[in-house]
FIFIVEX-635494 format. One record per residue (C-alpha): x negated, y, z; chain; residue number from 1. Coordinates in Angstrom, 3 decimals. Layout:
N
<px=X; py=Y; pz=Z; chaine=A; num=NUM>
...
END
This chain:
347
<px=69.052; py=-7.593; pz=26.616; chaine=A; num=1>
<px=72.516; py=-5.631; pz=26.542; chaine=A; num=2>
<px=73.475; py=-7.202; pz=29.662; chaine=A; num=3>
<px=70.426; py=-6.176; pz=31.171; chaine=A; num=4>
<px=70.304; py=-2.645; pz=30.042; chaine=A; num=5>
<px=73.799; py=-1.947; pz=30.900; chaine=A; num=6>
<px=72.955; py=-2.587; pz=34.677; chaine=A; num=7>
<px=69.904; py=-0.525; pz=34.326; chaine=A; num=8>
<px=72.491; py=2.227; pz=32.921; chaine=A; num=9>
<px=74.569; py=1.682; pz=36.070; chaine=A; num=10>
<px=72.201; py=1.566; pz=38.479; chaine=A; num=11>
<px=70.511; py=4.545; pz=37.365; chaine=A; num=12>
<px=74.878; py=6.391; pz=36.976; chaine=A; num=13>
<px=75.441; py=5.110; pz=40.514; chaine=A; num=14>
<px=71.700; py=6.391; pz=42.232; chaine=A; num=15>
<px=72.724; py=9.793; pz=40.726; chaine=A; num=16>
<px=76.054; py=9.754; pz=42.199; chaine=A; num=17>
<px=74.207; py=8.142; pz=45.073; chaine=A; num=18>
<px=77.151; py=6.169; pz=45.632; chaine=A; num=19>
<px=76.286; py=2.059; pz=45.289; chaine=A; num=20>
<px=78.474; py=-0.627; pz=44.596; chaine=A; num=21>
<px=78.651; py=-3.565; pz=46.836; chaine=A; num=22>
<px=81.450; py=-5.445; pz=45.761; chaine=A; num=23>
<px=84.173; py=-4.714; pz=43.323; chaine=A; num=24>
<px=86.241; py=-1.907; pz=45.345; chaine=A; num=25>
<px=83.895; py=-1.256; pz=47.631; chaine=A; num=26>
<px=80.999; py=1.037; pz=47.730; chaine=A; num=27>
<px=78.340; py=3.070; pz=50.328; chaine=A; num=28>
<px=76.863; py=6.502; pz=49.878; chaine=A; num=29>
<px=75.560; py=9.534; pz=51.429; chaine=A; num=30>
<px=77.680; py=12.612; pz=52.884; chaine=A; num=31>
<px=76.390; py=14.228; pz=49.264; chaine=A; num=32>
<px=78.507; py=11.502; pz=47.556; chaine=A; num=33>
<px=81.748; py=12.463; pz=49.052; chaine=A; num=34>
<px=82.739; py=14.959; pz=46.010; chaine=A; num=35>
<px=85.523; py=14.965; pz=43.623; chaine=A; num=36>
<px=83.931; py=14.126; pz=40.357; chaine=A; num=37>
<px=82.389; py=10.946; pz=42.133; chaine=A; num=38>
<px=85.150; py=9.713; pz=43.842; chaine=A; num=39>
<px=87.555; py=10.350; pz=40.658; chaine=A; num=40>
<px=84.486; py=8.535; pz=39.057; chaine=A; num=41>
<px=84.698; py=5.192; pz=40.849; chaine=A; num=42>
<px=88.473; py=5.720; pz=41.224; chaine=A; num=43>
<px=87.991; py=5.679; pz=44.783; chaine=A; num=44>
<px=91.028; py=6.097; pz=47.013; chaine=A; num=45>
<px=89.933; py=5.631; pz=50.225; chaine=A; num=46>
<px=86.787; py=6.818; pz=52.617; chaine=A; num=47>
<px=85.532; py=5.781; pz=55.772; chaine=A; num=48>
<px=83.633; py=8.795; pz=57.375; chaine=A; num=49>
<px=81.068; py=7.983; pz=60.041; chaine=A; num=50>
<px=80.016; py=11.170; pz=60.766; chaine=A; num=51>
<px=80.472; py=12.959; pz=64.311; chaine=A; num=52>
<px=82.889; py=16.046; pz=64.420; chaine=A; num=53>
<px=83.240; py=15.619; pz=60.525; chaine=A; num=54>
<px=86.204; py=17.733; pz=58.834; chaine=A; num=55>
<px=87.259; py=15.707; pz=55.364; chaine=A; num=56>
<px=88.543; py=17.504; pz=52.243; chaine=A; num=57>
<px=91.178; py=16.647; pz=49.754; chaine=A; num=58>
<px=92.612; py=14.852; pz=52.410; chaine=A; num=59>
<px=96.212; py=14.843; pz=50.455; chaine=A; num=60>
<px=94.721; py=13.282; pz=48.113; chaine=A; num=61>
<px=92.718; py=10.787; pz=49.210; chaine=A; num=62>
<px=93.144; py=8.669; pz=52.747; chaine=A; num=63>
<px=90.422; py=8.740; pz=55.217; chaine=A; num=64>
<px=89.211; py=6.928; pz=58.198; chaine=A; num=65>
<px=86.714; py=9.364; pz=60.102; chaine=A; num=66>
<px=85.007; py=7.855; pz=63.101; chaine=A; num=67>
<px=82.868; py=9.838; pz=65.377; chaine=A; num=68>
<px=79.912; py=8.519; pz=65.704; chaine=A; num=69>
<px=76.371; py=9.622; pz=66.313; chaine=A; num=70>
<px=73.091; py=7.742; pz=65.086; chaine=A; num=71>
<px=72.117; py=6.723; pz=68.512; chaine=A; num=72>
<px=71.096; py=3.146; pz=69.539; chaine=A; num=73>
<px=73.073; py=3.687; pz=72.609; chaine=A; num=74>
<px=76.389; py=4.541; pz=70.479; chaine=A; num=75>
<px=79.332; py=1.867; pz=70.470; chaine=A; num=76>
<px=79.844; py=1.099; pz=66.857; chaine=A; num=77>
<px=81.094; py=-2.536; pz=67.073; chaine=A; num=78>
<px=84.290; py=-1.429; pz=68.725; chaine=A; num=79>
<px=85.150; py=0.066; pz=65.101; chaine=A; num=80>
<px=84.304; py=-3.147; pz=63.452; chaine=A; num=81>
<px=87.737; py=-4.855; pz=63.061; chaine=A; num=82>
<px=89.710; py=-1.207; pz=62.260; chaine=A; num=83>
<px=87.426; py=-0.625; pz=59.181; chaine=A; num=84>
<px=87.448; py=-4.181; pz=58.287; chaine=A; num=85>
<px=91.166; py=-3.769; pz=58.160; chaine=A; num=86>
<px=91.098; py=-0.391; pz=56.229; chaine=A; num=87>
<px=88.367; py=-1.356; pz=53.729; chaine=A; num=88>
<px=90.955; py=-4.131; pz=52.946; chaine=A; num=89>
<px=93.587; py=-1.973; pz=52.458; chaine=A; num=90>
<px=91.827; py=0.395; pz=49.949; chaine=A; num=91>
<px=90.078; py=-2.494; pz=47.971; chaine=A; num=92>
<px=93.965; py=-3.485; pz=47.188; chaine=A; num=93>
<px=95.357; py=-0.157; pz=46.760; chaine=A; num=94>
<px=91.826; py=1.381; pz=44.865; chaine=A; num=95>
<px=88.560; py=1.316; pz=45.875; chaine=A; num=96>
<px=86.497; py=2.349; pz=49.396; chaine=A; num=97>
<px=83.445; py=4.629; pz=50.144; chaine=A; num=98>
<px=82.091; py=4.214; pz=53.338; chaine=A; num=99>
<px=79.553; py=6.964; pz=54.329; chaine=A; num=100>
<px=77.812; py=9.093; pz=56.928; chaine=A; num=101>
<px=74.850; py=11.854; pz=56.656; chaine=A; num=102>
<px=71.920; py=9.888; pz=54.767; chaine=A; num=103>
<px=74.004; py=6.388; pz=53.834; chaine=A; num=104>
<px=71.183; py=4.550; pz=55.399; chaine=A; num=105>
<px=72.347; py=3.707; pz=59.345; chaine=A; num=106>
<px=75.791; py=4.363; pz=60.195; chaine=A; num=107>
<px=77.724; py=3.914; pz=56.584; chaine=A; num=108>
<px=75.604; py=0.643; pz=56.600; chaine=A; num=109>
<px=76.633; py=-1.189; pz=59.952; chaine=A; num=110>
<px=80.160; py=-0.571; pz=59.091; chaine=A; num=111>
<px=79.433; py=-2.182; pz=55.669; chaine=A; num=112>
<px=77.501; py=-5.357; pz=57.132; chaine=A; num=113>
<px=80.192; py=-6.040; pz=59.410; chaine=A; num=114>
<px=82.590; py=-6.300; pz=56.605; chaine=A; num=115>
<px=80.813; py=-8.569; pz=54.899; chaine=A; num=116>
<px=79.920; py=-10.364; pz=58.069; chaine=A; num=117>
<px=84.027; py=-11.154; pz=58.797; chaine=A; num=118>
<px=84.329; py=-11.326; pz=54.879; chaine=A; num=119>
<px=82.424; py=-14.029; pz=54.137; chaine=A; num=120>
<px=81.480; py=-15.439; pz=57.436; chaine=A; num=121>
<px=77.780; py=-15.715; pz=56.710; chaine=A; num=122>
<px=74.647; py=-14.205; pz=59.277; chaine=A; num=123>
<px=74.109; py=-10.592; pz=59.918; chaine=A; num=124>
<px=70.618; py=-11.352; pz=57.494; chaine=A; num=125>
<px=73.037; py=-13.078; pz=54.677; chaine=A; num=126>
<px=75.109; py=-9.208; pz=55.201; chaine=A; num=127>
<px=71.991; py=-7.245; pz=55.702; chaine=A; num=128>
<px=70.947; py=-8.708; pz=52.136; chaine=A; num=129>
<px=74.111; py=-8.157; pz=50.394; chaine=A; num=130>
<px=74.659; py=-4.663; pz=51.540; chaine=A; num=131>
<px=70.307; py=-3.739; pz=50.629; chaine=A; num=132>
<px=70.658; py=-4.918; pz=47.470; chaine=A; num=133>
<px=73.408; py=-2.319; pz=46.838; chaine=A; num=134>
<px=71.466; py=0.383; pz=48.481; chaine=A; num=135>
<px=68.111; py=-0.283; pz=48.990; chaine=A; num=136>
<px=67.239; py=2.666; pz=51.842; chaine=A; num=137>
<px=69.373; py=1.217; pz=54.548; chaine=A; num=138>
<px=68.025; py=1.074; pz=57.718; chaine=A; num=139>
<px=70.296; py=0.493; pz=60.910; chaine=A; num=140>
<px=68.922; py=1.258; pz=63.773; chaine=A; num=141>
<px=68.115; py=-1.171; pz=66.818; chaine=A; num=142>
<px=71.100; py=-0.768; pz=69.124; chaine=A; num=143>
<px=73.463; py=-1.074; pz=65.416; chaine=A; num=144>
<px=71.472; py=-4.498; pz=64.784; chaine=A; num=145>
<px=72.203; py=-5.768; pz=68.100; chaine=A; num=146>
<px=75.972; py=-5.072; pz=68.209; chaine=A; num=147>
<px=76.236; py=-6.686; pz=64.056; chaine=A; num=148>
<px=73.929; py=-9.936; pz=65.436; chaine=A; num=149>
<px=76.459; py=-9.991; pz=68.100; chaine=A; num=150>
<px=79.676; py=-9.681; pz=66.288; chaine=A; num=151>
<px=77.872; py=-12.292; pz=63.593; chaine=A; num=152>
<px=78.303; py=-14.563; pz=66.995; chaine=A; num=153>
<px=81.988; py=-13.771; pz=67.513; chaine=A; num=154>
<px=82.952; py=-14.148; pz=63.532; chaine=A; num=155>
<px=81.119; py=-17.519; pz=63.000; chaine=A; num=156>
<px=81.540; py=-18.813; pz=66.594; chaine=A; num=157>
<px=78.012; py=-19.482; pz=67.069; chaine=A; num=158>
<px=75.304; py=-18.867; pz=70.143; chaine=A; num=159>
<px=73.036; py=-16.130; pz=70.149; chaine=A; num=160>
<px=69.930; py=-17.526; pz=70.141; chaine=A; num=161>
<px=67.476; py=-16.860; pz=73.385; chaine=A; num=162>
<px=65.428; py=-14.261; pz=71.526; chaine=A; num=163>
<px=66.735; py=-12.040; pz=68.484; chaine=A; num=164>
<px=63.880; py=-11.144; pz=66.020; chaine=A; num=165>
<px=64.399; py=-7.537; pz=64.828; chaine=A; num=166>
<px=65.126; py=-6.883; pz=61.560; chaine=A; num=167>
<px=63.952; py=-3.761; pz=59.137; chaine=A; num=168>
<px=60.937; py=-1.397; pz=58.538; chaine=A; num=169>
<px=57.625; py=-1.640; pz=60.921; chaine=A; num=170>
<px=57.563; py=2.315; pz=62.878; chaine=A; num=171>
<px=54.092; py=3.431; pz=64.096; chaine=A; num=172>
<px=53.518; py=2.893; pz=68.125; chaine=A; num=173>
<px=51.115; py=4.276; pz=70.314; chaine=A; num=174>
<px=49.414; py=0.592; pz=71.931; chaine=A; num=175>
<px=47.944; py=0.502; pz=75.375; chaine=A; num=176>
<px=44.390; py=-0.442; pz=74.657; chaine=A; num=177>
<px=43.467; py=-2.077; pz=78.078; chaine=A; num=178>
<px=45.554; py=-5.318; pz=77.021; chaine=A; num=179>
<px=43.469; py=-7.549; pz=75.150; chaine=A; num=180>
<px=46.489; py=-10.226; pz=75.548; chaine=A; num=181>
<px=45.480; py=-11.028; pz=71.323; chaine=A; num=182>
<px=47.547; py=-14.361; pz=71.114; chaine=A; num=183>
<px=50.875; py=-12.711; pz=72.396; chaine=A; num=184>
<px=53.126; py=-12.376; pz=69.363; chaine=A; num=185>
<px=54.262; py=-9.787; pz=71.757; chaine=A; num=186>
<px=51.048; py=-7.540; pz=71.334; chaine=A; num=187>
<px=50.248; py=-8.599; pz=67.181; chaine=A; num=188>
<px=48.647; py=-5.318; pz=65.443; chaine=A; num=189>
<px=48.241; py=-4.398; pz=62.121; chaine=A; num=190>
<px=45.941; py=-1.241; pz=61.579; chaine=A; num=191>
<px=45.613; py=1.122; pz=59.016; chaine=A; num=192>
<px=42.307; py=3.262; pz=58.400; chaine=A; num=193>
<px=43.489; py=6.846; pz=57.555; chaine=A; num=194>
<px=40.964; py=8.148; pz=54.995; chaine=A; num=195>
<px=42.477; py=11.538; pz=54.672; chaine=A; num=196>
<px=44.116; py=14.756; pz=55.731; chaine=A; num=197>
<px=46.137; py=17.382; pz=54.074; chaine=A; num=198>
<px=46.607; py=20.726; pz=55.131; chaine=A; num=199>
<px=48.321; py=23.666; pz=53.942; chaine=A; num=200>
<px=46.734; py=25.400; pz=51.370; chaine=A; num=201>
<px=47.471; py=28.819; pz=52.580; chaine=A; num=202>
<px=47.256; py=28.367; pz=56.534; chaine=A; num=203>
<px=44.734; py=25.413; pz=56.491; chaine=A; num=204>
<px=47.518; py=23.667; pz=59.388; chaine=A; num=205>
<px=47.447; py=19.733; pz=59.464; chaine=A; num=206>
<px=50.565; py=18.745; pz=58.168; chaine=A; num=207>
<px=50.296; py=14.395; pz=57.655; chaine=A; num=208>
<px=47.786; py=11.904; pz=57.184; chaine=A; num=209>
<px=47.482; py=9.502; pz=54.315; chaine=A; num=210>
<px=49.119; py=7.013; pz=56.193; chaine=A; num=211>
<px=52.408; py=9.488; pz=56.212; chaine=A; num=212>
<px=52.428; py=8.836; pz=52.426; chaine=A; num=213>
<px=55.020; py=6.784; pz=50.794; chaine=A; num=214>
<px=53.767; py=4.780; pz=47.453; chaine=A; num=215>
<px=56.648; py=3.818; pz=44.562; chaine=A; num=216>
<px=56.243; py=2.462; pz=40.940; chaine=A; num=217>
<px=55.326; py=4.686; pz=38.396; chaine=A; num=218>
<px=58.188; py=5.392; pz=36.201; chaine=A; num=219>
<px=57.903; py=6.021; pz=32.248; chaine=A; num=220>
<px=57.997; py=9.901; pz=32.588; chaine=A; num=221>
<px=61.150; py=11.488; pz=30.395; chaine=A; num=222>
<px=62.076; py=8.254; pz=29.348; chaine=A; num=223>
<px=63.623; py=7.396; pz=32.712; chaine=A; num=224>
<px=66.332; py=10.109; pz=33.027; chaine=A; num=225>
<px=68.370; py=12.739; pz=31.066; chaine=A; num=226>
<px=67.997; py=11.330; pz=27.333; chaine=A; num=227>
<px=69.219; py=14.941; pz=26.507; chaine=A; num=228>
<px=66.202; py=16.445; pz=28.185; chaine=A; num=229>
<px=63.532; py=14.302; pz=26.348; chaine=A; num=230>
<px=60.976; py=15.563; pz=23.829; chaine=A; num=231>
<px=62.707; py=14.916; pz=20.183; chaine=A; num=232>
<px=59.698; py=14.530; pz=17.896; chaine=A; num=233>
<px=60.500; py=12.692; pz=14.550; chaine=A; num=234>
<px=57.988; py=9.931; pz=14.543; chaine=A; num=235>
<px=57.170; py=7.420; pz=11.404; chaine=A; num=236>
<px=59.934; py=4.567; pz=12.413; chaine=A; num=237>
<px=62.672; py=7.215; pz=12.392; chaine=A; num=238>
<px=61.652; py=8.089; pz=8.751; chaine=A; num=239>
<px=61.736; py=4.765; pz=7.465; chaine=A; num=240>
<px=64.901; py=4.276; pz=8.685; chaine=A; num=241>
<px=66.509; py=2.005; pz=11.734; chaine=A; num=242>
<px=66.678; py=-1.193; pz=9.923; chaine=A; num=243>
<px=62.970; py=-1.322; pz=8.357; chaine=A; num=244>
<px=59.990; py=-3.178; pz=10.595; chaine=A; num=245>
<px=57.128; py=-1.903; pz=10.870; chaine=A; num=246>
<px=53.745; py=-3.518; pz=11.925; chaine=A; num=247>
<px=54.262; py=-2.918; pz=15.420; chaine=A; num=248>
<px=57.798; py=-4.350; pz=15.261; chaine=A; num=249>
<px=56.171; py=-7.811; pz=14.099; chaine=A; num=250>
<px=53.261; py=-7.630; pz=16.462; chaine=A; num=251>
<px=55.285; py=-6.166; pz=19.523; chaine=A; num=252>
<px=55.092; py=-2.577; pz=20.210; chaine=A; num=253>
<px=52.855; py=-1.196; pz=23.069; chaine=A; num=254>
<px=54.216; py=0.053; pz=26.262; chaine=A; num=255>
<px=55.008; py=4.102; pz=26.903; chaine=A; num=256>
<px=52.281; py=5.768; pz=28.649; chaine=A; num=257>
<px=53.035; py=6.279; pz=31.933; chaine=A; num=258>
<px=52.948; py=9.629; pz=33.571; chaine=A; num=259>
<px=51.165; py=10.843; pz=36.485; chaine=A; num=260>
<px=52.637; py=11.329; pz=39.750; chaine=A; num=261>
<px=52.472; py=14.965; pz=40.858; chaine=A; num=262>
<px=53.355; py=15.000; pz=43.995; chaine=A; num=263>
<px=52.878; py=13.370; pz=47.271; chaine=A; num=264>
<px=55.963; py=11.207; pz=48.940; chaine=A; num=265>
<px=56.145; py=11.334; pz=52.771; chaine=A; num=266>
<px=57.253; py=8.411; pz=55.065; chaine=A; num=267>
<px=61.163; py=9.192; pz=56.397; chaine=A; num=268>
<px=59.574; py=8.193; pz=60.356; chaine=A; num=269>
<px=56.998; py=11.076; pz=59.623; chaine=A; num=270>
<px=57.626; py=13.420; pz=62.852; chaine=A; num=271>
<px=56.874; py=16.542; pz=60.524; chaine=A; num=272>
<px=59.385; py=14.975; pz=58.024; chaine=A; num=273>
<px=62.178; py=14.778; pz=61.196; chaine=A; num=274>
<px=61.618; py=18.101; pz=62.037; chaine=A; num=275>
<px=62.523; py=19.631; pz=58.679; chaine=A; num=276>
<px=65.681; py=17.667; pz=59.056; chaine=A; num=277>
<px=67.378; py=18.104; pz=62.030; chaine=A; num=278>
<px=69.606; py=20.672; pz=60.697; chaine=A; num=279>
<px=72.128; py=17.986; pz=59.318; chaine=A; num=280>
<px=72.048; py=19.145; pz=56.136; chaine=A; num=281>
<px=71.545; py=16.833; pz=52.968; chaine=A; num=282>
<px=68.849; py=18.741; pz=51.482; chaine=A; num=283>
<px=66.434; py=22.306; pz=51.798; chaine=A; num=284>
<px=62.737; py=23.074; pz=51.542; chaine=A; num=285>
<px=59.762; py=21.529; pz=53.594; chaine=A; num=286>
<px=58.386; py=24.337; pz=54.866; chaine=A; num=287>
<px=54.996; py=24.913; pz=57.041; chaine=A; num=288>
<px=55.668; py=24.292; pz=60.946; chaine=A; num=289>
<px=52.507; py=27.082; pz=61.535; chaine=A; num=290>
<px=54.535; py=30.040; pz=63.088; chaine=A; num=291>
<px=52.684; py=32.242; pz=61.308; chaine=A; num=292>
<px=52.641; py=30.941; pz=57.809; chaine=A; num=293>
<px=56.454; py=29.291; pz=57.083; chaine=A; num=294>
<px=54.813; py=28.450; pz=53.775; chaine=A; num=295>
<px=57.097; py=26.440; pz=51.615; chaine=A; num=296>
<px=55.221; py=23.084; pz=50.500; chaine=A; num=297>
<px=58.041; py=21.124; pz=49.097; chaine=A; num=298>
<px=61.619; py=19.858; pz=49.528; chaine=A; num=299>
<px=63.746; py=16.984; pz=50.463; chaine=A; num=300>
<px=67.016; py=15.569; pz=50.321; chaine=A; num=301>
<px=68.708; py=12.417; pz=51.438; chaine=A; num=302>
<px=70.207; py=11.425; pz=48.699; chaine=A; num=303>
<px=67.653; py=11.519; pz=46.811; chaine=A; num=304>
<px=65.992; py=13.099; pz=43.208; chaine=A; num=305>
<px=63.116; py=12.273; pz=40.679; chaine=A; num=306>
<px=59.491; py=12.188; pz=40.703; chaine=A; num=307>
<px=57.632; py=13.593; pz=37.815; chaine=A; num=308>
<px=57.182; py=10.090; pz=36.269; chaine=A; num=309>
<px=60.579; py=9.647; pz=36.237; chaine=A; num=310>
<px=61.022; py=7.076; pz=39.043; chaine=A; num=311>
<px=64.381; py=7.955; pz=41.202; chaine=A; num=312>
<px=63.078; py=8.395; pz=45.080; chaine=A; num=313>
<px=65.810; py=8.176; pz=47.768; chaine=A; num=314>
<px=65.473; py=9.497; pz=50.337; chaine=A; num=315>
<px=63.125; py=12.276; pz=48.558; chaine=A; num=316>
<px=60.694; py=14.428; pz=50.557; chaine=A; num=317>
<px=58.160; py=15.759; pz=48.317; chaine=A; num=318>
<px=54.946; py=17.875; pz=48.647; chaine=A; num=319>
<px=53.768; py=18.618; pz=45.202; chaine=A; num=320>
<px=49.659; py=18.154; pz=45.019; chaine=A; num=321>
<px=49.349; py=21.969; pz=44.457; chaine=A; num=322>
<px=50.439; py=22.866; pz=47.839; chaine=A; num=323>
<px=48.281; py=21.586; pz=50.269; chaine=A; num=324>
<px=44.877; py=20.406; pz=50.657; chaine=A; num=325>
<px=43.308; py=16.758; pz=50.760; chaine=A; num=326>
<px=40.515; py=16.711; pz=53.442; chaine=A; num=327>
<px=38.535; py=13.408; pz=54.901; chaine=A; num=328>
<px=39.180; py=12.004; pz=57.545; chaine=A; num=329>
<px=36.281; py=9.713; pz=59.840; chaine=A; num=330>
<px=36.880; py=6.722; pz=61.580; chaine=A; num=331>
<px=40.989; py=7.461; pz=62.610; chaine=A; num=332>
<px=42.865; py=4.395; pz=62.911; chaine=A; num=333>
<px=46.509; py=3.537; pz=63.599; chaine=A; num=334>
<px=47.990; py=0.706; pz=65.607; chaine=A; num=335>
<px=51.517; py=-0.658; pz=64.458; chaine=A; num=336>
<px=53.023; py=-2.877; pz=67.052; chaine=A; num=337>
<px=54.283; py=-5.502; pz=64.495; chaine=A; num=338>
<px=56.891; py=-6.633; pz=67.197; chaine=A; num=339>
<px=58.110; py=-3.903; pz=69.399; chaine=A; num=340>
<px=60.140; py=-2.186; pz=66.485; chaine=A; num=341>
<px=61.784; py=1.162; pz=67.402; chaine=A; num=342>
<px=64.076; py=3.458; pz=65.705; chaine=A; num=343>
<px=64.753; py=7.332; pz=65.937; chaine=A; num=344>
<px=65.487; py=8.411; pz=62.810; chaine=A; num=345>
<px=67.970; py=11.123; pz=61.989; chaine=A; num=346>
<px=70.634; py=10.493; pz=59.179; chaine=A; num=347>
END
């Protein structure tokens, strides 16, 4: 049990810091992460920046590697491979490494996959594993898996095999609905009935569909975060003392009610999501895209915050319930290409 709930403590240190351990020494994080108090935190020493025409800080006191690149599946990222191999193994002996770019989720995460690719010789799925587990929201995109699966190929001195099966998240596709080709694994479909609309509450504008919305677990409300900020009511147990049992003790004590969700989560793919986000920044407000109303319905930020029931959300991009309006939808259907995976996302 104290094992256990001094992960839970570290997990929950590190998502806050939004800088994730990977191995001893070496860790991955957003642009957000790249602050003093963190890095003096995980006694970090040295950063890989892959960020385009990125300016570091504190650059006397820490050493940095910045590499201009650009989330783009047409971008050349293997040709940095074997340099940040050889610097991550420099500041694992002389400290520890961050390696991050905007959002921590494309970039930061092919440089740390191909570490553990030449590290450990194993597949760019064994990597890909490794380096999730540490930070769940990663998510290179295509061109980045291509260049890893072929640099797996160079490391383990093995043939790429005839066709490469993509890796990651399904993205929604517009299908041409004249081929009725149904056995092609080429042309499988999975479909998805949208049953609703929301609107803004002020302008009445579409904003996303149901389908937009992203579902997590329901957290345990106060009891998830910030023990300081918790309600402090002296209950029975506390008056009898630590070391008496009670009843419920003996019989086992019922769970914590869980707290309602009060807001709606969108998808990171959403095109009004991508729009709110193309100023580079890590965080702002979600605001209408009607000219004429700019109302503000929520906010976001990439490296993540909390939802109302206490459950940690990275990245974050929340609409509270209040702000916009849940209308039905009839008969709308969307068509996911389950094999033709694409990726335009914006770090």
């Amino acid at each position: 049990m104290k094992v256990s709930a001094s992960r839970s403590i570290l997990t929950m240190y590190q998502q806050q810091h939004d800088c994730h351990k990977i191995f001893p020494g070496f860790y991955i994080g957003s642009v957000s992460a790249v602050n003093r108090e963190t890095l003096d935190t995980f006694h970090i020493s040295h950063v890989i920046s892959v960020i385009n025409d990125y300016k570091p800080r504190w650059t006397k006191m820490y050493k940095y590697l910045v590499l201009n690149v650009m989330d783009m599946e047409e971008e050349n990222i293997e040709q940095y491979f074997e340099e940040t191999f050889k610097f991550i193994e420099k500041g694992r002996e002389e400290g520890a490494v961050l390696v991050h770019c905007q959002a921590g989720i494309s970039r930061s995460a092919s440089i740390c996959i191909a570490y553990c690719i030449r590290k450990l010789k194993i597949t760019y799925e064994d990597a890909h594993g490794i380096v999730q587990d540490a930070r769940s929201i990663i998510y290179p995109n295509e061109g980045f898996i291509k260049q890893l699966q072929a640099y797996e190929h160079k490391i383990r001195g093995t043939k790429p095999p005839s066709q490469a099966k993509p890796t990651g998240p399904l993205e929604i596709e517009s299908i041409d609905s004249s081929d009725s080709s149904e056995d092609s694994l080429d042309q499988q479909q999975i479909k998805f009935e949208n049953k609703f609309r929301y609107t803004c509450r002020r302008c009445s504008k579409e904003l996303f569909l149901d389908s937009d919305i992203e579902s997590h677990e329901q957290g345990e409300g106060q009891s998830s975060f910030n023990w300081n900020k918790r309600d402090h009511k002296p209950n029975n147990k506390q008056q009898q003392g630590q070391n008496s049992i009670t009843e419920d003790q003996e019989e086992g004590e019922e769970e914590p009610e869980k707290i309602a969700c009060t807001s709606y989560f969108l998808n990171v793919n959403n095109e009004f999501v991508l729009t709110q986000t193309a100023n580079g920044e890590n965080g702002g407000k979600i605001i209408c895209d009607n000219p004429n109303c700019k109302e503000k319905i929520g906010s976001w930020c990439w490296s993540g915050d909390k939802c109302s029931c206490g459950t940690w959300i990275t990245p974050f991009f929340q609409v509270p319930k209040t702000r916009v309006d849940e209308k039905p939808l009839k008969n709308e259907i969307v068509f996911v290409n389950k094999m033709k995976v694409q990726s335009e996302k914006v770090e």
